[in-house]
N, C-alpha and C positions, 0 to 999 in steps of 0.2 A: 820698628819700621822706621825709614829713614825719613825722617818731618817732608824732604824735597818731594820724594815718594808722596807722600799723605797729602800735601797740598796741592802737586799737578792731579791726585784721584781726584780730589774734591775741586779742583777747578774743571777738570773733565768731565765732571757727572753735571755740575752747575751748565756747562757749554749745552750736555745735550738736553739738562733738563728744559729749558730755555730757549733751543733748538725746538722740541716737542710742545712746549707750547705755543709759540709762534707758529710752527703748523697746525698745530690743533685750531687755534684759532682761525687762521685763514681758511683751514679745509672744514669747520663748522657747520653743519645744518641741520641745527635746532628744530623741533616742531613744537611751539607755541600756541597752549587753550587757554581761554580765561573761560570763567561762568560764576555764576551767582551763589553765592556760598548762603549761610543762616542770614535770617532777616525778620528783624521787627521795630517796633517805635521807633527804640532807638539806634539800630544799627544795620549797617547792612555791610554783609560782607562780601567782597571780589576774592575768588579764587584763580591764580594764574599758574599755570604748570607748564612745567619744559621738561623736552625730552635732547639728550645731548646723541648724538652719534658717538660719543666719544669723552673720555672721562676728560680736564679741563689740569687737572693735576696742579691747579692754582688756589690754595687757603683762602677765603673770604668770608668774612663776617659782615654784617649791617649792625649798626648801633642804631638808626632812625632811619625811615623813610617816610617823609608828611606829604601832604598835599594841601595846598592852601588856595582859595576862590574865594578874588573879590576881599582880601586880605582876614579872611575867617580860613584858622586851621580846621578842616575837612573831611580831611582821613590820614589814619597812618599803617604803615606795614604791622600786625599783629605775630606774625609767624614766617619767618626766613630758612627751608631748610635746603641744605646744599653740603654736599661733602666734594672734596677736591679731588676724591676717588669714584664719586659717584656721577650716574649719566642724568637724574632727575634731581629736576629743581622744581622747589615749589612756593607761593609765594601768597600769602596770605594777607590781603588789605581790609581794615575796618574803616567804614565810613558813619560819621556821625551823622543821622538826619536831622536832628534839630539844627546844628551848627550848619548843617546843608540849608536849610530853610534861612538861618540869620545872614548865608553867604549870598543868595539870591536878595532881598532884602538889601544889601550895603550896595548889589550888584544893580539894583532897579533905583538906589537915592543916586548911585553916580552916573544915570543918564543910560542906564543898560549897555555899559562898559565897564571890564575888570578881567583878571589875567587869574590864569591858573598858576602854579609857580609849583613844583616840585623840589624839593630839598633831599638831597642825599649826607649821610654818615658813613660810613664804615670803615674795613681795614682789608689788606690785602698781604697776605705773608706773615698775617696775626701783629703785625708790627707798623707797615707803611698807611699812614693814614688817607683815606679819599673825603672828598667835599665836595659838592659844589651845589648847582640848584640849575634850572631850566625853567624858561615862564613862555607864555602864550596867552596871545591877547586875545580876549571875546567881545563880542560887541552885535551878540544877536539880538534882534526884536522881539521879543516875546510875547510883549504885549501886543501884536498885530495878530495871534492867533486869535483874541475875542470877538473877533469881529463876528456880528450876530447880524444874521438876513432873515425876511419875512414877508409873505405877498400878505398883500388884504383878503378878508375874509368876509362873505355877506351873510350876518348874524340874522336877517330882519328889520328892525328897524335900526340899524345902521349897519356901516360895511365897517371894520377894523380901519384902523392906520395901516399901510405898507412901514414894515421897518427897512428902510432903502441902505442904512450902515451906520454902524456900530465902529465910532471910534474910541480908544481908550488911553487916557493918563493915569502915570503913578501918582499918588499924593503923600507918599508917605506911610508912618506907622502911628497908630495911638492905641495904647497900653501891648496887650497880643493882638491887635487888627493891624492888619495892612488893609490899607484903604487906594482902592481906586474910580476913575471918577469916568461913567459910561457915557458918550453923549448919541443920545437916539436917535438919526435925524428921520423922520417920521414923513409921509405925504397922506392927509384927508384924502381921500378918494368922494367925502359926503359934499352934497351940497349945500354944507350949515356949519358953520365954526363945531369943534370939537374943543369942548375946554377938559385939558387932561388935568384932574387935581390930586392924582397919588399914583404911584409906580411900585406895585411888590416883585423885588429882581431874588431868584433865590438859583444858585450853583452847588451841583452836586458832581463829585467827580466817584465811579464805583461803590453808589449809591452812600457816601459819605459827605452830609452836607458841608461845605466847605467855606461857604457865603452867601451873603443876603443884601439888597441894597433899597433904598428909597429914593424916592424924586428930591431933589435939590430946592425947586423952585416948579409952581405949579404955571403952566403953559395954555393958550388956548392956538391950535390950528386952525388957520386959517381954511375956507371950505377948496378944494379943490387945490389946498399949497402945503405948502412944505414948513417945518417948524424942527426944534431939538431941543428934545427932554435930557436933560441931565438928571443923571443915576448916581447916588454915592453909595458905591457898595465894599462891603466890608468882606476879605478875608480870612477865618481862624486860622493863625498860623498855627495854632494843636492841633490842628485838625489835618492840617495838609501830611504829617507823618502818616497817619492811616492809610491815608488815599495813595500815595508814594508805597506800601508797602505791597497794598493789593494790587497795585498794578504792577510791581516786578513778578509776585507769584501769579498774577494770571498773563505769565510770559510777555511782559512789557505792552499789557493795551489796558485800554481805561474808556471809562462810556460817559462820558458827560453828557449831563442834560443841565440844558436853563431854561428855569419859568418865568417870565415876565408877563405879569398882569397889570392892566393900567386901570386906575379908575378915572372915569368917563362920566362927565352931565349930557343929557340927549334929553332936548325938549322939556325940560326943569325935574328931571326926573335924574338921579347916581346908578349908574351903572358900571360891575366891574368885567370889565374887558379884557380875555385871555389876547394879549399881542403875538407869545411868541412861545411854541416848548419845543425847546432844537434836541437833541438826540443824536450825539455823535461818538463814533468810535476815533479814539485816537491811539495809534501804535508808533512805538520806538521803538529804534536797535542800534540801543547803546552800546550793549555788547558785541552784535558784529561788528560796531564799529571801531571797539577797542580789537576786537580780534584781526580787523583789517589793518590798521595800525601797528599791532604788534608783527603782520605777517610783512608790511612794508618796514619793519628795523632792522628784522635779522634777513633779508635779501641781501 
């Protein structure tokens, strides 16, 4: 064959290969699922699947794909499959929960600010190499979800404290506790000082206890006023993987309950005083909201 021949075919077929995918691309519409793949202690996995209208006819491989939060790597891609002939892709993420746990941790000493940062590897044509990385800044309150309410209660010979709110700071970690620091601000509804000399705070999330905390410094309310018990209470951060796992398998909800009993003098006599046992269901959707996400990319 004559080379001039050989080289206008192979620049010819390059033209329309290249033609064909610049349409394919522009004319694209993917249908994109994620859902919750195997999960325990220590992992949990994101399943993401695409369906192509159209084969993409473009070689691409991934060498890494990480996830980093609050500068703790996160998760990474376990499983990439993709043919340049094929209409499904599928995409396999492992998430670490413990490093998920140390990520929130670095994420609450810097002030409950830190950036998610995505890292890409791969190759495109087995040969042309791709890189780059994507970050996003977080900077939500987390800690205003504790806020803990309570009316007063008339036991007989005394009525309860009103718990009027429940503010909370981080303080840190010591050895596996994350420690936080509750402050109760409390109103005597009696007419006789309440001297408060012990606080049992105990946190259960999916009936996995999760933490515990005591009084700081022992308080007397005033009759008829207002006063604030400081709580230092302790979170296992072993413990928090359990709770995190039962609440993806019971479809992203979790039931927390907290106990706060105070111990109470009334008329030179110790009495322990149930304050507060809240019971609440909390649900997320994480996933729809990656699914929403995913469905405003390929628009």
């Amino acid at each position: 064959m004559n080379w001039k021949i050989a080289v206008l075919a192979v620049l010819l077929a390059f033209i329309l290969w290249g033609s064909y995918v610049g349409y394919a691309i522009l004319t694209l519409q993917p249908s994109i699922n994620a859902r919750w793949g195997y999960v325990d202690d220590n992992t949990t996995e994101v399943w993401i699947s695409a369906h192509l209208d159209k084969p993409l006819l473009v070689p691409a491989s991934i060498e890494n794909v990480s996830l980093e939060f609050a500068g703790v790597p996160v998760a990474k891609v376990e499983r990439f499959d993709y043919g340049a002939t094929e209409k499904d892709v599928t995409l396999a993420i492992s998430i670490d929960n413990r490093n998920l746990v140390k990520a929130m941790i670095n994420y609450l000493n810097n002030g409950q600010r830190g950036s998610f940062t995505i890292y890409l590897k791969g190759k495109l044509l087995g040969v042309v190499p791709v890189k780059g990385s994507i970050s996003e800044e977080v900077n939500e309150d987390i800690l205003s979800y504790l806020d803990v309410k309570a009316e007063s209660r008339d036991l007989g010979i005394a009525k309860t404290p009103a718990l009027v709110e429940t503010e909370t700071e981080w303080a840190g970690v010591r050895g596996n506790k994350a420690v936080i620091i509750n402050h109760l601000q409390l109103y005597n509804p009696n007419p006789f000082p309440l001297p408060i000399t012990g606080v049992s705070y105990t946190l259960y999330v999916n009936g996995v206890k999760i933490g515990e905390g005591t009084i700081v410094e022992s308080v007397v309310l005033p009759a008829k006023g207002y006063g604030t018990v400081d709580v230092e209470t302790f979170i296992d951060t072993n413990a928090l993987p359990e709770a995190w796992v039962r609440h993806i398998k019971n479809n992203e909800t979790s039931y927390v309950k907290a106990e706060i009993y105070l111990d109470v003098t009334v008329l030179g006599k110790e009495f322990k005083m149930e304050l507060a046992t809240v019971d609440e269901t909390v649900r997320t959707d994480i996933m729809g909201d990656l699914n929403r996400m995913l469905e405003g990319l390929v628009r």
